[in-house]
C-alpha positions in Angstrom: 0.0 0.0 0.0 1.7 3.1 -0.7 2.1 5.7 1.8 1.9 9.8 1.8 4.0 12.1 3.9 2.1 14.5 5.7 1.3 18.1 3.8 3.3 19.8 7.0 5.9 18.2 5.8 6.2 20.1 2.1 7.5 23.0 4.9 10.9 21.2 4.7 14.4 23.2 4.9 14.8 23.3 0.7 11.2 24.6 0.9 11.8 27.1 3.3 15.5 28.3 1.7 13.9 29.0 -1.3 11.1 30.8 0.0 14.4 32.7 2.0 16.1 33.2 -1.9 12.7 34.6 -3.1 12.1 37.2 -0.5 15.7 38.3 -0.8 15.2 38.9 -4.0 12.7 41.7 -3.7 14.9 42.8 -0.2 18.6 43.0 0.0 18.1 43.4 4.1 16.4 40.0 4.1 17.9 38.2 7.0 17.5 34.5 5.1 19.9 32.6 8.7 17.1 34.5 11.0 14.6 34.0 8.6 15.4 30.4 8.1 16.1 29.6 12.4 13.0 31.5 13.6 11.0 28.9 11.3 12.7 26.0 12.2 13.4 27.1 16.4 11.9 25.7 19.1 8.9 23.1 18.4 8.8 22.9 15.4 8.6 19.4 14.6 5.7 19.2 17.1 3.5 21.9 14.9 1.0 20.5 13.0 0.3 22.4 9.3 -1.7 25.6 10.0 1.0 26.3 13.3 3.8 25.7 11.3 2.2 28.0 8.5 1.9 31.1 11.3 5.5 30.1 12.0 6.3 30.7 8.6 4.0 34.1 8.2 5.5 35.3 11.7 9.3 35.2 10.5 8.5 36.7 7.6 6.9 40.0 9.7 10.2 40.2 11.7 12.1 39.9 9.0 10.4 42.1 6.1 10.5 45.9 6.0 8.0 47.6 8.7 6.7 49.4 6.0 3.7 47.6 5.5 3.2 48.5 1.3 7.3 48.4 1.7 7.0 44.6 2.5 4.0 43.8 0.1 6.3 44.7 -2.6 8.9 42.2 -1.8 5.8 39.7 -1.5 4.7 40.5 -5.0 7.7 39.2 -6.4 8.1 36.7 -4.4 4.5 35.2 -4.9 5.0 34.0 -8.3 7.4 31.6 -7.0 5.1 29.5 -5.4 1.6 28.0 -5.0 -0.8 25.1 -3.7 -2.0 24.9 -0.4 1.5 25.2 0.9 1.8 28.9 -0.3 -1.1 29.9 2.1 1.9 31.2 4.4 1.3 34.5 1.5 -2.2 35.5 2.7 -1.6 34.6 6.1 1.5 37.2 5.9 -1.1 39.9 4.9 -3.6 38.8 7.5 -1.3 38.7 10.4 0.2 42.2 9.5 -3.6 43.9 9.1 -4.6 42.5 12.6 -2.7 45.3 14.1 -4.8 47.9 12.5 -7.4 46.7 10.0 -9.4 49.6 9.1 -5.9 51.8 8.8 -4.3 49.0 6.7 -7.4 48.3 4.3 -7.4 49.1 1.1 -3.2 47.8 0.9 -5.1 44.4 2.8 -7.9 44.1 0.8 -5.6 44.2 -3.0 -3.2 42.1 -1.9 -5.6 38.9 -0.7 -7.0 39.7 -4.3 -3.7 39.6 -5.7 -2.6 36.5 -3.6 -5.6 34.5 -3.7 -4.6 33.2 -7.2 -1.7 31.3 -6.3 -3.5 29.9 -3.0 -6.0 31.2 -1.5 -7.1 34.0 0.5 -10.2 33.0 1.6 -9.0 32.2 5.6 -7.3 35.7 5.6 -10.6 38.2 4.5 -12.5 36.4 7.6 -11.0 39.2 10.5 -12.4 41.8 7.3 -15.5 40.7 7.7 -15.6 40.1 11.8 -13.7 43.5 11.8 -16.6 45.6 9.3 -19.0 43.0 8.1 -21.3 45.2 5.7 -18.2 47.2 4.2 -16.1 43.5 3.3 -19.3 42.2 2.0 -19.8 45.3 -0.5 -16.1 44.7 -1.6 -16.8 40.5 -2.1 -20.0 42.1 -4.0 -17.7 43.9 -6.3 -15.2 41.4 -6.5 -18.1 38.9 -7.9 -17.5 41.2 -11.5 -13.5 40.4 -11.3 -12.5 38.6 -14.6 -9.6 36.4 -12.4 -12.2 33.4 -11.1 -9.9 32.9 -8.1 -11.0 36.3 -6.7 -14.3 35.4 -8.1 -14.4 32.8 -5.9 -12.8 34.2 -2.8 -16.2 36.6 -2.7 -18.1 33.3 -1.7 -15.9 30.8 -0.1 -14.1 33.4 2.3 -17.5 34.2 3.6 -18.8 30.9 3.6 -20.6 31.0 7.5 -18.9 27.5 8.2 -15.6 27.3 6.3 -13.6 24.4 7.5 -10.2 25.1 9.8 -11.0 28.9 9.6 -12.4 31.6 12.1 -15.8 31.0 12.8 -18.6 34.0 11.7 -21.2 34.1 14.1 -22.7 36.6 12.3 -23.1 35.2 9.3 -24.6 31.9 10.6 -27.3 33.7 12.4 -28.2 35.7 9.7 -27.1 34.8 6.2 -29.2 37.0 4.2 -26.3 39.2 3.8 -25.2 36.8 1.2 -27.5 36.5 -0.7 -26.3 39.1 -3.3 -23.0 37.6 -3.8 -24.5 34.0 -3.9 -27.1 35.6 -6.6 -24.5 37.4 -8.5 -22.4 34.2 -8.6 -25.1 31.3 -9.4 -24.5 31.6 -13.3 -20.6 31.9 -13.2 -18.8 30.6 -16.4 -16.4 28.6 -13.9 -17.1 25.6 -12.1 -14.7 26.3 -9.5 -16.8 29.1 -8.8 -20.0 27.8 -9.1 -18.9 24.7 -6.7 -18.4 27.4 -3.7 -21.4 29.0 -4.1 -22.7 25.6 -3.5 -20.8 25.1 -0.7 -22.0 28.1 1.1 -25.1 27.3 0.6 -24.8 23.9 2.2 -22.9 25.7 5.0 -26.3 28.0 5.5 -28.7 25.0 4.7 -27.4 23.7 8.1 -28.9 26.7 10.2 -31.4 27.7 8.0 -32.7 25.1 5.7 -35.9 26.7 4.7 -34.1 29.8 3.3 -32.0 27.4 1.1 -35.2 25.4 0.4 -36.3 28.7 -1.0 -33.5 29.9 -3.0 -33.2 25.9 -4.1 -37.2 26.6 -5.9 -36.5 29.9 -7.1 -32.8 29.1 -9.0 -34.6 25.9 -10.3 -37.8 27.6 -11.6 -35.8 30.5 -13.5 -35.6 30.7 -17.4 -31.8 30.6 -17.1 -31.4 27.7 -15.3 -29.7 25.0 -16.8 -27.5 21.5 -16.3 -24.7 24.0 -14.9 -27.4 25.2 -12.4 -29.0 22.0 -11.6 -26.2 20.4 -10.6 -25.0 23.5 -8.3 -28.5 23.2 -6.5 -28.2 19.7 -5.9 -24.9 20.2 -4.0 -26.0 22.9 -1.9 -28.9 21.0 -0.7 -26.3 17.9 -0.6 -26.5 17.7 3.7 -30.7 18.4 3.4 -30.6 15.6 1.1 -28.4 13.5 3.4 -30.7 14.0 6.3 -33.5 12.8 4.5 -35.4 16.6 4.4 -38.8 15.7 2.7 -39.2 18.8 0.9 -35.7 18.9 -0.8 -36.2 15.0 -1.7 -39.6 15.8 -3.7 -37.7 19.0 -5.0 -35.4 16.9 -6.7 -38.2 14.2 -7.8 -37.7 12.0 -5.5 -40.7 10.7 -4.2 -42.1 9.1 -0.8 -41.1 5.4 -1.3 -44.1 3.7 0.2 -43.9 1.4 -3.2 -40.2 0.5 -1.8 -39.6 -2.3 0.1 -35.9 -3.5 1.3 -35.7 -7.5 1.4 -33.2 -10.1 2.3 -30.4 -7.3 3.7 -28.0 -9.8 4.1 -24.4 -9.2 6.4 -21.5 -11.8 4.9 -20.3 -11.8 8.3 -22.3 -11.1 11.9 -19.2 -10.6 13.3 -16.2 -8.5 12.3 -13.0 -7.4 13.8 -11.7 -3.7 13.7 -9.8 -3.5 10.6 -12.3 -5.9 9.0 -14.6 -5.0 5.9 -18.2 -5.6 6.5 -19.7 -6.9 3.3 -23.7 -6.5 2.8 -26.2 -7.0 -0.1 -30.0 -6.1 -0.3 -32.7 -6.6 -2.8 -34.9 -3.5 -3.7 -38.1 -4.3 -5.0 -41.6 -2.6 -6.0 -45.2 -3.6 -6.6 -44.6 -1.6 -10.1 -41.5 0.5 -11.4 -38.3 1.6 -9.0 -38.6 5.1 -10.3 -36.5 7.6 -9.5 -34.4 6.3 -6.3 -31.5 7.4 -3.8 -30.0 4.9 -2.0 -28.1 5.2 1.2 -27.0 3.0 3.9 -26.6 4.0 7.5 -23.9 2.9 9.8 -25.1 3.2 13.2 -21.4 3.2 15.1 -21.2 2.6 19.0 -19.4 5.1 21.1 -17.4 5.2 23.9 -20.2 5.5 25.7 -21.8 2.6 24.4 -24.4 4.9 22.7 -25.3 4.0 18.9 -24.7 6.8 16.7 -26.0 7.0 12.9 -23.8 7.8 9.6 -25.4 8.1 6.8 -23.2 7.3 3.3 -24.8 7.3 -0.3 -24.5 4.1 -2.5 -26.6 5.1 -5.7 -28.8 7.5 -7.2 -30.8 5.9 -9.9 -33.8 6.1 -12.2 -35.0 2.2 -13.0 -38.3 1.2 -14.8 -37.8 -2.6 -13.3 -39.4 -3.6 -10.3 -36.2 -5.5 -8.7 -32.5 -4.4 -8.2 -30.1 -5.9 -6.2 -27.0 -4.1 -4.7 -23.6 -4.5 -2.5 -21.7 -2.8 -0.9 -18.1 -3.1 1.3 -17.7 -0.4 4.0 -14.2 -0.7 6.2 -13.9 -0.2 9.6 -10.2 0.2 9.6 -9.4 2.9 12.6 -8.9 6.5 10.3 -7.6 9.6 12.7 -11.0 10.8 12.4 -12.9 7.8 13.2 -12.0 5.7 16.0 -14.1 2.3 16.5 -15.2 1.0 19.6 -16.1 -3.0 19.9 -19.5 -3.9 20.4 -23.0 -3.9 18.9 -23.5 -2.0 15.7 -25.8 -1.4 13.2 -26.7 -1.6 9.8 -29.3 0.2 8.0 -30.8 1.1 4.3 -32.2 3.9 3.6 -34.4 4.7 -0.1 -35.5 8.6 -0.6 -34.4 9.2 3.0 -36.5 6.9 4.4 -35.1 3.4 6.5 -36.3 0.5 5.0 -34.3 -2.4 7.0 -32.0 -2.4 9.3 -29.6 -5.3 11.0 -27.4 -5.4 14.0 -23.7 -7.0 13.7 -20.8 -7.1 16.4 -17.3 -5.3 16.2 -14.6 -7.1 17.8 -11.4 -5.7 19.3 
């Protein structure tokens, strides 16, 4: 099985010695030996990406000009150098300098995450912009909706997604997302996938506070003359967690209808009893009085915690539009221990689900 070093570890000393060379570049008075100790001093080895990241966006401060368009200029030619998720470091740089005085440092802040966010991504830096003045950061993501780079395109909508993973919260936002709504609108149509895919996001993100909102912006993008495959399929992934959960209303939006025609037969486990590490192995028969129809097909794992409690994952198999009346399906699903799943021996469960209803369910052990 092959193996993959850990992304922290792209942050190794050619990595940084060349990001040293670069900056030097654009500054004779770069320090690269401080540069290059203060990054590697101390714990290093013990910080995980985003630390080591601030590590890197920290030495740069102390060693960069004070000058804060001064230093932004050295960054500019640096920039070009690199990119990926490693390059982050860039924004971060920007963020971390602006936190001393955003509204002084704004307009030099708010071109240079537009600037940077090609070669990475700025959208964990404009987050303090919008804690720090919400309504003139979102008139600026407005604007940058017209931009013809799609990066900063996209930056208007996934830096103010309400629940962006790893990045400052916006409590805001989540209580009230209406604010949004004119990027989201301005954005639905994009040429670019890319961009289109984030608008979807954040609209999953505020379909998990407020799913009748969605529910309603889901109906009105769907029912518009414009709307098209593009648009269709950007829809569907925003109401992608409604749709998980089994939300009624989003099911029959998307034609799938209650499945009392369904019924689940014969779900059958390979083995009763599996160890941690083990695959379980499962097949079910789906059948109807009639025609299948339009179906989506989940199955349910209903893991045991620590606490002995039992509780549910839901994972999709199939989405499918059949005009038999029988189907039969498998499925493998591993229980190997993941850093973000641990498993705990016991009783577990095992569940299917059609058109977000469960339609059979069997119990199964998980040894140590």
């Amino acid at each position: 099985m092959t193996s993959f070093a850990p992304l922290k570890d792209g942050y190794d000393r050619a990595y940084i010695k060349s990001l040293a060379r670069a900056l030097k570049g654009g500054f004779k008075s770069f320090d690269s030996k401080k540069f290059t100790t203060q990054v590697f001093a101390n714990n290093w080895d013990e910080l995980e990406l985003k630390a080591r990241m601030r590590r890197i966006s920290e030495s740069m401060d102390s060693c960069l000009s004070k000058n804060f368009k001064s230093a932004l200029k050295v960054v500019d030619q640096a920039v070009h150098q690199f990119d990926g998720y490693l390059a982050l470091f860039f924004p971060d740089f920007v963020e971390l300098r602006a936190e001393r005085d955003i509204l002084g440092l704004w307009q030099p802040t708010i071109s240079a995450l537009a600037r940077y966010t090609e070669f990475s991504s700025s959208e964990f830096a404009v987050r303090p912009m919008i804690i720090a003045d919400q309504e003139r950061m979102l008139a600026q993501m407005l604007t940058w909706t017209k931009n013809s780079n799609e990066h900063v395109r996209r930056l208007a909508s996934e830096g103010s997604r309400p629940r962006l993973p790893w990045a400052m919260a916006l409590p805001a936002l989540k209580k009230d997302p209406t604010p949004l709504l004119p990027i989201l609108d301005a954005l639905r149509s994009d040429k670019s996938e890319y961009v289109r895919r984030s608008v979807a996001n954040n609209l999953n993100d505020i379909s998990k506070d407020h799913p009748e909102l969605v529910l309603g912006i889901a109906n009105r993008w769907l029912s518009e003359s414009s709307c098209d495959a593009n648009r269709r399929r950007l829809v569907k992934h925003a109401c992608r967690s409604m749709l998980k959960a089994g939300n009624p209303k989003v099911l029959r939006l998307f034609g799938f209808r209650d499945p009392k025609h369904i019924a689940v037969n014969t779900l059958k486990l390979h083995r009763k009893k599996i160890v941690v590490g083990d695959v379980l192995e499962f097949d079910f028969v789906v059948t109807a009085n009639d025609s299948l129809g339009l179906l989506r097909v989940e199955y349910i794992i209903y893991y045991r915690k620590k606490n002995g409690d039992l509780k549910p994952k839901i994972f999709k198999i199939s989405e499918f539009d059949s005009g038999e009346s029988i189907k039969t399906m498998t499925r493998r699903h591993s229980f190997k221990d993941l850093s973000t799943r641990r498993h705990y021996p016991g009783r577990h469960e095992v569940a299917i689900l059609i058109n977000g209803v469960e339609k059979s369910r069997v119990a199964f052990r998980l040894l140590p």
